[in-house]
gemmi code that builds the backbone of each chain (N, CA, C; Angstrom):
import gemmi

chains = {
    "A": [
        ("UNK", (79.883, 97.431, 91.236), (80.760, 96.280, 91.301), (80.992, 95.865, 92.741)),
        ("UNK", (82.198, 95.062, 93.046), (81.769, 94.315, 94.075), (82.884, 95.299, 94.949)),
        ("UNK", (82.841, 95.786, 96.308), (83.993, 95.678, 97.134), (83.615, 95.580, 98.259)),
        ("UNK", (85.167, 95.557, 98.890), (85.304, 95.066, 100.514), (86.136, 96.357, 101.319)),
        ("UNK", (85.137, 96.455, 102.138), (85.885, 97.768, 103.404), (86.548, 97.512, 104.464)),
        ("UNK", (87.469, 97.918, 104.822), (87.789, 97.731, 106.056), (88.769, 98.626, 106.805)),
        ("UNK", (88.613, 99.287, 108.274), (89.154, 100.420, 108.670), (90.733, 99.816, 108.360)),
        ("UNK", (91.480, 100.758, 108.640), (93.246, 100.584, 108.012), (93.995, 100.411, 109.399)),
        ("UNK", (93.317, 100.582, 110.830), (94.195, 100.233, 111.688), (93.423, 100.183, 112.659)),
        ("UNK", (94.123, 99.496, 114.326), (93.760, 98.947, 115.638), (94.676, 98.834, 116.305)),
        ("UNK", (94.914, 99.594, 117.272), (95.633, 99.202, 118.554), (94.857, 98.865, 119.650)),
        ("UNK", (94.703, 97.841, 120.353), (94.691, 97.345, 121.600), (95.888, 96.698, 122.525)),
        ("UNK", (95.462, 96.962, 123.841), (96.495, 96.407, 124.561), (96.437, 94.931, 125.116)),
        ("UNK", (97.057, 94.075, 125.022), (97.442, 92.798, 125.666), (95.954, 92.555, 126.341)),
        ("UNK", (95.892, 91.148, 126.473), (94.662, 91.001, 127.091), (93.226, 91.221, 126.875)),
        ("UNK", (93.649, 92.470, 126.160), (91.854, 93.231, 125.781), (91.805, 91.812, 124.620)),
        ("UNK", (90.304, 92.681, 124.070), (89.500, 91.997, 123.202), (89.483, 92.696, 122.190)),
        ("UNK", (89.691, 92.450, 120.953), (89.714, 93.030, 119.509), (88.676, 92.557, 118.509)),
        ("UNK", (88.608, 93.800, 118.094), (86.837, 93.301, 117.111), (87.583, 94.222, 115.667)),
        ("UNK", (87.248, 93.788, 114.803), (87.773, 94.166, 113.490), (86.417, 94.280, 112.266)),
        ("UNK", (86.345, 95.141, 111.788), (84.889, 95.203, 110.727), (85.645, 95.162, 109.785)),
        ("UNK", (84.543, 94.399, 108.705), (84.251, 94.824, 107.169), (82.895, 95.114, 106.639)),
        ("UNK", (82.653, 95.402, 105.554), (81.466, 95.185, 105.025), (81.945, 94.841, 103.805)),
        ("UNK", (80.951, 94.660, 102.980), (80.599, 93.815, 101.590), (79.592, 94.410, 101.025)),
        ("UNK", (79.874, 94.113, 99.487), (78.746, 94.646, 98.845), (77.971, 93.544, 97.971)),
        ("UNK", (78.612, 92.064, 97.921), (78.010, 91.681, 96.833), (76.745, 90.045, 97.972)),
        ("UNK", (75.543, 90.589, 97.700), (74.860, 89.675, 98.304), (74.495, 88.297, 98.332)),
        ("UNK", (75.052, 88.374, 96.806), (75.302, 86.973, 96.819), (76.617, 86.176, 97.064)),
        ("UNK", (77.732, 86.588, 97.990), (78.634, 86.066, 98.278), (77.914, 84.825, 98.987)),
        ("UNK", (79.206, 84.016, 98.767), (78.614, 82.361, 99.735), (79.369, 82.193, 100.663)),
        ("UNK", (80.665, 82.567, 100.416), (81.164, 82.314, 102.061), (82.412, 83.658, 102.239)),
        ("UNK", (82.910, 84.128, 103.435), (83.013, 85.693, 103.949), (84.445, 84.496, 104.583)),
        ("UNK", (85.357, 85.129, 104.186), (86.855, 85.068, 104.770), (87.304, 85.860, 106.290)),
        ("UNK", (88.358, 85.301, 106.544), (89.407, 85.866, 107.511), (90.772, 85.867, 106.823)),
        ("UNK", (91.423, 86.546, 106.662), (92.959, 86.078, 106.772), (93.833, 86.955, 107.779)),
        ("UNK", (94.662, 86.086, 107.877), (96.227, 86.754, 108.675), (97.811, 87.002, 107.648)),
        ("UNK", (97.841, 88.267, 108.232), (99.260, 87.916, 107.200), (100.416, 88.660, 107.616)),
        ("UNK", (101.341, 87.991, 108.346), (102.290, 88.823, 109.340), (103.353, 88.699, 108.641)),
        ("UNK", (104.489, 90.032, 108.381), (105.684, 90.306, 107.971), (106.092, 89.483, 106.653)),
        ("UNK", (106.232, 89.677, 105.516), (106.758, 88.957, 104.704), (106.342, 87.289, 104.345)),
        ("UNK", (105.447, 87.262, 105.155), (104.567, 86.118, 105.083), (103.632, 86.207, 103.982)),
        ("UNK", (102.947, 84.795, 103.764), (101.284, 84.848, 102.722), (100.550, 84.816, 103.431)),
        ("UNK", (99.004, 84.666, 103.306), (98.128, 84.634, 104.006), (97.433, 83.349, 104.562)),
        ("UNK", (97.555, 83.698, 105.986), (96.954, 82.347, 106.356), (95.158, 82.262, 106.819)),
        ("UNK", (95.128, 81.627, 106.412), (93.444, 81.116, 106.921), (92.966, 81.204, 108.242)),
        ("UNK", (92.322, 81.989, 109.057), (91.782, 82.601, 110.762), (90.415, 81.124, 110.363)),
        ("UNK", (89.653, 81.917, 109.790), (88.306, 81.296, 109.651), (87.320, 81.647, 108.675)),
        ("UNK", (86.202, 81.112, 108.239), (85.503, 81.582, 107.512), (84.219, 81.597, 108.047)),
        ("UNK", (83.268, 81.771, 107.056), (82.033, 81.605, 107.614), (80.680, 81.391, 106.365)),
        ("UNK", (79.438, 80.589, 106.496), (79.144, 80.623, 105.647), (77.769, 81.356, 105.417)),
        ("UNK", (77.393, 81.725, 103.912), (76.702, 83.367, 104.221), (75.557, 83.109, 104.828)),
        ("UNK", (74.980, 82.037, 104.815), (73.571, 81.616, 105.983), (73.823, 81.666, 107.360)),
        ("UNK", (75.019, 81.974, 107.812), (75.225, 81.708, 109.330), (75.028, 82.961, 109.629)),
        ("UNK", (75.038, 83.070, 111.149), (75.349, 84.576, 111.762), (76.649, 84.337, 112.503)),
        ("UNK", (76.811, 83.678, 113.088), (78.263, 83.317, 114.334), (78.886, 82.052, 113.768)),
        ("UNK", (80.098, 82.361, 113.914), (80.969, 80.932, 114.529), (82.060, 81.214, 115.128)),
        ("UNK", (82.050, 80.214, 116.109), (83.476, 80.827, 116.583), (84.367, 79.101, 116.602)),
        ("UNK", (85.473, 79.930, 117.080), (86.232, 78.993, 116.991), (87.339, 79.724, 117.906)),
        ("UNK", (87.802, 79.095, 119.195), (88.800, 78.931, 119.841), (88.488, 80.799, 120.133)),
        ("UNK", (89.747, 81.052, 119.886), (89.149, 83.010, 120.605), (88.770, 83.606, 119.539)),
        ("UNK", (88.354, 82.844, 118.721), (87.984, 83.593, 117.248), (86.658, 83.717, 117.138)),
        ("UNK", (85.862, 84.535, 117.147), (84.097, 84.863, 117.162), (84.219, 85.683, 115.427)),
        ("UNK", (83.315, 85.026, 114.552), (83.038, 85.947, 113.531), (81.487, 85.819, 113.564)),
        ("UNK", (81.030, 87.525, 113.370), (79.811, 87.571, 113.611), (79.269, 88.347, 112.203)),
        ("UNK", (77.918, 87.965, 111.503), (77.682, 87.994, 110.282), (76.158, 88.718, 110.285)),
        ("UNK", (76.277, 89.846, 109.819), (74.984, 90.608, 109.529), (74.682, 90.875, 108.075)),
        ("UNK", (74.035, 89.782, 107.565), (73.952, 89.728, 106.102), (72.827, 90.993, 105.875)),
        ("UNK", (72.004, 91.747, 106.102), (71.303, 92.409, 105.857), (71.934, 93.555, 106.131)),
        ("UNK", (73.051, 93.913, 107.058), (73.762, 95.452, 106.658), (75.260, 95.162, 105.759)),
        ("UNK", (75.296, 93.336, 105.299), (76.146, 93.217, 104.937), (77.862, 93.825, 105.677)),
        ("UNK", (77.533, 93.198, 107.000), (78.748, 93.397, 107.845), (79.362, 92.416, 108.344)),
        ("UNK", (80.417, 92.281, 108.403), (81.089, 91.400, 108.783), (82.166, 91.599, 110.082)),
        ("UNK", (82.501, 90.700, 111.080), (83.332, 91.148, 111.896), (84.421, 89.922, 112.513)),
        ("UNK", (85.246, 89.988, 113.024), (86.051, 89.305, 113.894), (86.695, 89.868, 115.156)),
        ("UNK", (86.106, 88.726, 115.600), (86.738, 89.251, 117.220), (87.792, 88.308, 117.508)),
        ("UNK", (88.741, 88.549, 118.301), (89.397, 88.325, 118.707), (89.548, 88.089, 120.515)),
        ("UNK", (89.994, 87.291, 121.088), (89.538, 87.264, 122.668), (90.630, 87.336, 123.253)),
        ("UNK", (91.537, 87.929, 124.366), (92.470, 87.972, 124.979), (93.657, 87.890, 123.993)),
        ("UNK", (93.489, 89.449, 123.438), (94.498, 89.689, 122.595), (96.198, 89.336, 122.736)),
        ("UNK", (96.926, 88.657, 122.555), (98.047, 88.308, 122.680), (99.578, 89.185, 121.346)),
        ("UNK", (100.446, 89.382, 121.882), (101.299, 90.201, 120.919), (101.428, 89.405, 119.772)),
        ("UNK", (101.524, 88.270, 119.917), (101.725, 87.322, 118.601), (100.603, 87.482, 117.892)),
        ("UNK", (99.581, 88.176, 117.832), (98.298, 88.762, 117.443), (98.188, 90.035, 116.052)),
        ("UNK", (99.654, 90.402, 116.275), (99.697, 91.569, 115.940), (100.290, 91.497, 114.479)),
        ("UNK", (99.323, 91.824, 113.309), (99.554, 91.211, 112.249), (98.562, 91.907, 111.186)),
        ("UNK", (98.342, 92.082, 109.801), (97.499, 92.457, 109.464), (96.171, 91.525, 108.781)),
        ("UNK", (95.189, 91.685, 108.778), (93.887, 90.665, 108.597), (93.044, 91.470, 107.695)),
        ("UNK", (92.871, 90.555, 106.802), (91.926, 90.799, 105.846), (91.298, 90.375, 105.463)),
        ("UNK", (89.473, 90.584, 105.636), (88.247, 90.220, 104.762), (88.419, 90.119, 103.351)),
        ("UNK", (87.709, 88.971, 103.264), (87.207, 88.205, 101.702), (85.958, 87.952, 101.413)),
        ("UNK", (85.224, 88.210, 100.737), (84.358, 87.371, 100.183), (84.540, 86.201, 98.620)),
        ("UNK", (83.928, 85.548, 98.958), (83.639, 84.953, 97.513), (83.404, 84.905, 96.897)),
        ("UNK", (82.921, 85.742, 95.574), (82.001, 85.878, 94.805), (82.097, 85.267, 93.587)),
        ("UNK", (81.080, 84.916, 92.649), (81.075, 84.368, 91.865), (80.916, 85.634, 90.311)),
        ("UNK", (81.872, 85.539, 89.629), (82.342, 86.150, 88.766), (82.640, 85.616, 87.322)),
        ("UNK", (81.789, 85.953, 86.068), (82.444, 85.262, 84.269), (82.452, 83.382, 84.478)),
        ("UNK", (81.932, 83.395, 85.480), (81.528, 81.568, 85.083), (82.829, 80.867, 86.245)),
        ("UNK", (83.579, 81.715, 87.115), (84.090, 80.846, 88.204), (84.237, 81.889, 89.757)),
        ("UNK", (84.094, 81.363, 90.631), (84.621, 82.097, 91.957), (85.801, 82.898, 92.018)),
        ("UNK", (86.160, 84.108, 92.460), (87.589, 84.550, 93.160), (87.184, 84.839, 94.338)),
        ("UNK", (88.517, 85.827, 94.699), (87.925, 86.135, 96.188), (87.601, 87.648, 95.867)),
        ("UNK", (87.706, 88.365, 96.514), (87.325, 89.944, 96.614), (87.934, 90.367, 98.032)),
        ("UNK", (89.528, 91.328, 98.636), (89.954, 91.380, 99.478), (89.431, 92.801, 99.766)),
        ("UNK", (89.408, 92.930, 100.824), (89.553, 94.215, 101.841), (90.780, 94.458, 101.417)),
        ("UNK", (91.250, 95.750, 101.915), (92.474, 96.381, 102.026), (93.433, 96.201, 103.303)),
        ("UNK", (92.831, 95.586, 103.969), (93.980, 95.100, 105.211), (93.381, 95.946, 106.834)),
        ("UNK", (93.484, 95.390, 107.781), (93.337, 96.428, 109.191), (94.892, 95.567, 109.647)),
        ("UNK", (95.457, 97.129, 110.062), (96.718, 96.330, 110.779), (96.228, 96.478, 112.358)),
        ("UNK", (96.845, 95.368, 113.084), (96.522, 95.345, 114.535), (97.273, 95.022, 114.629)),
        ("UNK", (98.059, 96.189, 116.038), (98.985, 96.357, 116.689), (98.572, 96.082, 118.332)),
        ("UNK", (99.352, 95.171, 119.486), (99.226, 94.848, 120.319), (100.640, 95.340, 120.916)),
        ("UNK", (99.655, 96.271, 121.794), (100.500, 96.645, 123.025), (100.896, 96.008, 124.264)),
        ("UNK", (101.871, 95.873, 124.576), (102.161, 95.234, 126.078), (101.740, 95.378, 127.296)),
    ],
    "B": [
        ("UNK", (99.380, 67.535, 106.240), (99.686, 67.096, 104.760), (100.902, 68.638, 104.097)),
        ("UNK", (101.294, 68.074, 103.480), (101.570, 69.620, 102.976), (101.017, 70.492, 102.415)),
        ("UNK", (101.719, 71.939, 102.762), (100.864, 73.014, 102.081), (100.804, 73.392, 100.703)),
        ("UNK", (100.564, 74.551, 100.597), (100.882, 75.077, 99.148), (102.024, 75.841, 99.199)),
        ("UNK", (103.015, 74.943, 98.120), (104.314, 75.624, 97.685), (104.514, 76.631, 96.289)),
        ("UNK", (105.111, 77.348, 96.876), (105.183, 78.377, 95.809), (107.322, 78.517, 95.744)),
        ("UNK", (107.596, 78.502, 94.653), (108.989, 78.944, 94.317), (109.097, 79.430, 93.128)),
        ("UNK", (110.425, 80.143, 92.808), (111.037, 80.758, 94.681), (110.456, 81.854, 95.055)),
        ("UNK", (110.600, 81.843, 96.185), (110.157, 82.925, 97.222), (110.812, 83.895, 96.865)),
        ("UNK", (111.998, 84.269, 96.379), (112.449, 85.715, 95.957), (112.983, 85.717, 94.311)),
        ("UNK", (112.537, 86.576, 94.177), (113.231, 87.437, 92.799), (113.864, 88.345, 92.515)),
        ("UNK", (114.509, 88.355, 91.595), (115.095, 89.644, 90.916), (115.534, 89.826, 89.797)),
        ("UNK", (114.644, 90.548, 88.911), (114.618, 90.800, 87.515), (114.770, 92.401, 86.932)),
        ("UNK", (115.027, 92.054, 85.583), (115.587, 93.216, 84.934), (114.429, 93.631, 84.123)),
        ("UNK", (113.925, 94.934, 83.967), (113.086, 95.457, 83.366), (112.800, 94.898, 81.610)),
        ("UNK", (111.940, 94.294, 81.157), (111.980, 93.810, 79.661), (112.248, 92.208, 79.748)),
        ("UNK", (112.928, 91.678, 81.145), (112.912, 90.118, 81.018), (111.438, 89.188, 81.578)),
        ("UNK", (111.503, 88.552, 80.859), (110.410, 87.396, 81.787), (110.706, 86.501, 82.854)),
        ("UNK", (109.766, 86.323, 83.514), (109.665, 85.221, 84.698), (108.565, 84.639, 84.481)),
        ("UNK", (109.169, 83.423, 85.071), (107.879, 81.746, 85.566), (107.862, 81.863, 87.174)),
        ("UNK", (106.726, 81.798, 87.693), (106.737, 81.327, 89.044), (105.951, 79.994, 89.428)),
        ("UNK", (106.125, 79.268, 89.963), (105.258, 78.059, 89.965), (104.597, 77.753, 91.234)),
        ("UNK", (103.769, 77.031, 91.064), (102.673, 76.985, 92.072), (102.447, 75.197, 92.532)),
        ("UNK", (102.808, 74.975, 93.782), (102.407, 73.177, 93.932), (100.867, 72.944, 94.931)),
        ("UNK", (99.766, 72.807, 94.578), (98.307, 73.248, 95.349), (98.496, 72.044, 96.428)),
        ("UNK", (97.854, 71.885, 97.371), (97.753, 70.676, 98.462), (97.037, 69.575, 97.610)),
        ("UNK", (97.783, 68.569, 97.850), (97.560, 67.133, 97.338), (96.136, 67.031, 96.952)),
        ("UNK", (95.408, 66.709, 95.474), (93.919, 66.262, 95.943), (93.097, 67.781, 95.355)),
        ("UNK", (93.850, 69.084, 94.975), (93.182, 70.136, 95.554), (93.434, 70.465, 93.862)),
        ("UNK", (92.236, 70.282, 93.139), (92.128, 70.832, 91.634), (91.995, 72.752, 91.045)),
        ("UNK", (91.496, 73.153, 91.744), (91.430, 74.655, 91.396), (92.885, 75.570, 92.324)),
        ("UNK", (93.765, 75.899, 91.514), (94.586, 76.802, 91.828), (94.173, 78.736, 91.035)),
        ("UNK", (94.389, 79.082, 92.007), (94.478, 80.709, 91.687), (95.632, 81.770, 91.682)),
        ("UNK", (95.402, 83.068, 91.492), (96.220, 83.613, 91.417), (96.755, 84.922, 91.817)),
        ("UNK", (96.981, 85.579, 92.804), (96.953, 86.757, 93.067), (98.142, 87.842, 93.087)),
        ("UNK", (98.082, 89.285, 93.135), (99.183, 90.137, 93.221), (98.761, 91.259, 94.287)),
        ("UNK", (99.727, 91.606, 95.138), (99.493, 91.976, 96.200), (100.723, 92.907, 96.165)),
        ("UNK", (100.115, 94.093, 96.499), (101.239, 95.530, 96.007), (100.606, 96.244, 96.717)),
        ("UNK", (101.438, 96.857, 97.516), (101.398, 98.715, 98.739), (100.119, 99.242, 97.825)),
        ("UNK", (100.006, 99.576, 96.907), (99.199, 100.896, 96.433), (98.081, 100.144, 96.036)),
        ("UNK", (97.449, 98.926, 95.668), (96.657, 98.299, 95.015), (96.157, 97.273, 95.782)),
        ("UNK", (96.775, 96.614, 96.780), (96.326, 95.713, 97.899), (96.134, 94.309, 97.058)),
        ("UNK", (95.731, 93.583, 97.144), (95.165, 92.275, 96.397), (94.404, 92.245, 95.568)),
        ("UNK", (94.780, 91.934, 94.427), (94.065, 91.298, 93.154), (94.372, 90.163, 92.552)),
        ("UNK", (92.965, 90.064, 92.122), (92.778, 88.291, 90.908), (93.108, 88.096, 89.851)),
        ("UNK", (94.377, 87.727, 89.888), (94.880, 87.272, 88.298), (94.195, 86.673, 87.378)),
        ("UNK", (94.406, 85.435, 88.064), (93.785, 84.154, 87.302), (93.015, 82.780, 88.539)),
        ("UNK", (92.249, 82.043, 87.700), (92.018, 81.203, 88.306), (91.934, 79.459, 87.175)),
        ("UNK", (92.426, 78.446, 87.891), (92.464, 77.339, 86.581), (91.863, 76.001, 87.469)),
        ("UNK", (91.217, 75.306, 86.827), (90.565, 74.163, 87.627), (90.425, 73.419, 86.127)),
        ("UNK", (91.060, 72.166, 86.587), (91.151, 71.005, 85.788), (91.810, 71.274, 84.805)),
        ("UNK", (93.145, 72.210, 84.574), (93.754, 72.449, 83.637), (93.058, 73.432, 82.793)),
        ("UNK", (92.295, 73.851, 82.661), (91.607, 75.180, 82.331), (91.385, 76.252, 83.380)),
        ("UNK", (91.650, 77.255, 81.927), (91.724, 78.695, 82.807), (90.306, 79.060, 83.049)),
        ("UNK", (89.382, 79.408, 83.877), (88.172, 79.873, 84.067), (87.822, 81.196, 84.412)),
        ("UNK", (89.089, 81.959, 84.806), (88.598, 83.651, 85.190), (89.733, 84.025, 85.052)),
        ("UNK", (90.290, 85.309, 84.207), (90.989, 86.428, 84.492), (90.596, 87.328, 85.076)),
        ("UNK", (91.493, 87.992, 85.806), (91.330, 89.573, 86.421), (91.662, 90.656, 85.283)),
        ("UNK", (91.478, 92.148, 85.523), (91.982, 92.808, 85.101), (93.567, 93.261, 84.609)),
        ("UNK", (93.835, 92.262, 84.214), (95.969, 92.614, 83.622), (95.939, 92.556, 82.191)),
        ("UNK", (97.332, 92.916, 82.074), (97.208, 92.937, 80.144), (97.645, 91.783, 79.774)),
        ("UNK", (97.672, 91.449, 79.028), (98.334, 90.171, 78.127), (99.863, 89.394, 79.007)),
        ("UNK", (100.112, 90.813, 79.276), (101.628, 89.844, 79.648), (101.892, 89.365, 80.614)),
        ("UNK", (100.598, 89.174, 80.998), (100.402, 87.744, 82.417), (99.906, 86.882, 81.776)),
        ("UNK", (100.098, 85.616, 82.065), (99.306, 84.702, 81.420), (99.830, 83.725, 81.857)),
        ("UNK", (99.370, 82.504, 82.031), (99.736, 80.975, 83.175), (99.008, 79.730, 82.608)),
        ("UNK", (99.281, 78.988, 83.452), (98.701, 77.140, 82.769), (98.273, 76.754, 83.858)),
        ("UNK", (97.902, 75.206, 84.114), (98.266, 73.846, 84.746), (98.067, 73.237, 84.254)),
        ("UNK", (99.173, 72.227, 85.113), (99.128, 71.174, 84.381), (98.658, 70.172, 85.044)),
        ("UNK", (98.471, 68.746, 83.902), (97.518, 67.519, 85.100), (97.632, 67.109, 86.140)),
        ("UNK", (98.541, 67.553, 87.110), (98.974, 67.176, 88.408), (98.537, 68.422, 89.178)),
        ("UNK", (97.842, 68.919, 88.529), (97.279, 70.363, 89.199), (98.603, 71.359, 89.402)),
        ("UNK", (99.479, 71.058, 89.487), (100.185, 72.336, 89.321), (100.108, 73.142, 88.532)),
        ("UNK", (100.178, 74.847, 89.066), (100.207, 75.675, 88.130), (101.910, 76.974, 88.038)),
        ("UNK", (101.286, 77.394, 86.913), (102.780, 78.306, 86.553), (101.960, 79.579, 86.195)),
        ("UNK", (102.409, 80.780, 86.248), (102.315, 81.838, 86.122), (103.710, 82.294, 85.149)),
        ("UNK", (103.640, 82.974, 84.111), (104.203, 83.572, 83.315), (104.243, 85.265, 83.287)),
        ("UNK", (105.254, 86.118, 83.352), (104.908, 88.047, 83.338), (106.072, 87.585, 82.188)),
        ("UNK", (105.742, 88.278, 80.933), (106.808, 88.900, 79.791), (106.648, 90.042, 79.953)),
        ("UNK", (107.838, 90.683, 79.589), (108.276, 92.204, 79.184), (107.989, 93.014, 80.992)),
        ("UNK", (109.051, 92.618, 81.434), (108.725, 93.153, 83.001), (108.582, 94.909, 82.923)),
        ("UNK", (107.595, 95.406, 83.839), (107.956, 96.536, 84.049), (108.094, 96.605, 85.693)),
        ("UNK", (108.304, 97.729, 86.058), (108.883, 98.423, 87.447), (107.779, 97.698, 88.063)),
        ("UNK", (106.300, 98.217, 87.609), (104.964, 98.425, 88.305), (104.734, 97.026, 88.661)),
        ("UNK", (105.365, 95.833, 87.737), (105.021, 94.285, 88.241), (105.717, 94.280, 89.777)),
        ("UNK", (106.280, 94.765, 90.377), (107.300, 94.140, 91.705), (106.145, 94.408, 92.552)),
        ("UNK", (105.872, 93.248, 93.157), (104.782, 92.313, 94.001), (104.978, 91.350, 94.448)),
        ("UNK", (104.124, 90.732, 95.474), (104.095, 89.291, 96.176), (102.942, 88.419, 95.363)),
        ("UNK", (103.466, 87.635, 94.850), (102.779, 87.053, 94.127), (102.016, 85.606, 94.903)),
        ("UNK", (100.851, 85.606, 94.904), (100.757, 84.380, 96.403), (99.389, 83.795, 95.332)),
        ("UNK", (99.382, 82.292, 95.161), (98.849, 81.099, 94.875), (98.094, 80.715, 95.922)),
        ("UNK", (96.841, 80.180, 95.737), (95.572, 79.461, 96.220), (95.425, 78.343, 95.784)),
        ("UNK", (94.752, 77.458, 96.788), (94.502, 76.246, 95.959), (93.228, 75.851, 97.001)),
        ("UNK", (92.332, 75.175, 96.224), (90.994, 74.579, 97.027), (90.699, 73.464, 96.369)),
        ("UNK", (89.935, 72.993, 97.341), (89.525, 71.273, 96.645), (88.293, 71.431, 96.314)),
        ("UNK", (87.465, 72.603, 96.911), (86.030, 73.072, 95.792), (86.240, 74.214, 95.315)),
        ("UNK", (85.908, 74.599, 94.021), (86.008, 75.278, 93.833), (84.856, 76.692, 94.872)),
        ("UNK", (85.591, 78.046, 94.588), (84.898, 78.956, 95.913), (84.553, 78.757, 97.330)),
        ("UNK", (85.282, 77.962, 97.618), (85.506, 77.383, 99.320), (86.745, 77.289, 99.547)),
        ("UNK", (87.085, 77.554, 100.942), (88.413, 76.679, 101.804), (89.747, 77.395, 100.750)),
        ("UNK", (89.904, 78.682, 100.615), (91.248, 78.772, 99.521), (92.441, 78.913, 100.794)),
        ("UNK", (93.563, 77.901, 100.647), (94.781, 77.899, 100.956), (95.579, 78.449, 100.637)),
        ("UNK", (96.287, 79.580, 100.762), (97.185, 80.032, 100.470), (98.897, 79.520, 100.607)),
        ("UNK", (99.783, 80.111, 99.539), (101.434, 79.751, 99.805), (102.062, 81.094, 100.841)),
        ("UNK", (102.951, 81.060, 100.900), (103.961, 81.853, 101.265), (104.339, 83.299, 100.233)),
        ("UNK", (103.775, 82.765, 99.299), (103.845, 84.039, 97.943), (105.609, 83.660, 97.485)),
        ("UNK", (105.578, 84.253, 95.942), (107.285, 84.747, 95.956), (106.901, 86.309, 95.735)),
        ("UNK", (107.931, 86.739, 96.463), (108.502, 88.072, 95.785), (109.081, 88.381, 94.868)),
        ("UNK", (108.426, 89.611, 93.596), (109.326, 89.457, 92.640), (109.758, 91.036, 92.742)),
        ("UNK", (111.110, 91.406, 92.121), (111.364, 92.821, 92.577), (112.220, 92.926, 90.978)),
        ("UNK", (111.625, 93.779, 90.337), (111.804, 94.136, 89.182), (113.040, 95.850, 88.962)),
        ("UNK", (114.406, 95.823, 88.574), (114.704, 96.721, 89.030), (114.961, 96.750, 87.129)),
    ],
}
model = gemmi.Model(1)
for chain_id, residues in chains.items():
    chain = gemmi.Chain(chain_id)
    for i, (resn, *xyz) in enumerate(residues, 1):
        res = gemmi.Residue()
        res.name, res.seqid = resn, gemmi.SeqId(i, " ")
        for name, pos in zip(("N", "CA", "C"), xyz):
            atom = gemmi.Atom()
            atom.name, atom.element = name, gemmi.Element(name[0])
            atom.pos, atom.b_iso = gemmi.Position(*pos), 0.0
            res.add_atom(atom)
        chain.add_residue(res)
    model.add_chain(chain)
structure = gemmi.Structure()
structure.add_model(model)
structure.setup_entities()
């Protein structure tokens, strides 16, 4: 069946650069999520990507896409404390005749001062 | 434009009662979904409904079960609460279906 990995935590300090993995199992996903989801909040939308790409970035956001080890990543660029939040991989998969998503379990990233 | 509204944001229910939570998708945006998001279980797929039909359940028993209606809003229904329902319940909405899902704010429901 289908799932999504992802380590359970990250500390970096201020400034650095943060890279976050998942992998995936289902190959025919079509498009590979980001989310953010800080304190009592829902999840908000970082970026996506679509499964033919390898890169996109956007602003300090780099997601880089290795469909053949089925890995997925986000970087992050000049980590900032307002940063510090937990993020979770999605894929899309297509499932009984409609799409859901398929979540990771969360990486929390914690930013040090 | 606006987002996706979800109310209310908090709950509190008695073991054996039911709740409605409702779901308002971004203007324009026909497929709403459905998720539950709990410490021990992380995120799962309820439901999903596009054009007023339901098109995918997740793994739950019967006593979830939801609509929309023609304005694309959707509702979520739990009868016969137990403990194990208290979750953040957080709504999606996309204007294709399996692309671009927007998320609400979730409600919390806390079942004592």
């Amino acid at each position: 069946g289908e799932d999504v990995e992802q380590s359970l935590f990250l500390s970096v300090r201020e400034g650095d650069s943060s890279v976050i993995n998942c992998t995936y199992t289902d190959s025919s996903s079509t498009y590979l999520y980001w989310y953010k989801q800080e304190p009592g909040a829902g999840l908000q939308l970082l970026t996506y990507i679509f499964s033919n790409m390898d890169m996109k970035q956007d602003q300090r956001l780099t997601v880089l896409l290795n469909k053949k080890d089925k890995h997925l990543s986000l970087r992050i660029a000049d980590t900032q404390t307002g940063d510090s939040a937990i993020y979770f991989c999605a894929e899309s998969t297509w499932m009984d005749s409609s799409y859901k998503l398929i979540f990771g379990s969360g990486t929390r990233l914690l930013v040090r001062p | 434009k606006a987002g996706v509204t979800q109310t209310p944001r908090y709950l509190i229910k008695t073991r054996g009662q039911q709740v409605t939570l409702s779901c308002s998708p971004i203007s324009g945006h026909r497929s709403v979904s459905w998720y539950q998001q709990t410490p021990g279980q992380g995120l799962q797929f309820l439901f999903e409904y596009f054009s007023e039909t339901q098109r995918n359940k997740g793994n739950f028993p019967g006593r979830f079960s939801g609509r929309q209606f023609s304005n694309s809003r959707s509702e979520m229904n739990v009868s016969t609460l137990e403990l194990g329902d208290s979750a953040l319940y957080l709504c999606a909405s996309s204007l294709v279906e399996g692309y671009g899902y927007t998320f609400g704010s979730g409600t919390r429901l806390t079942v004592v």
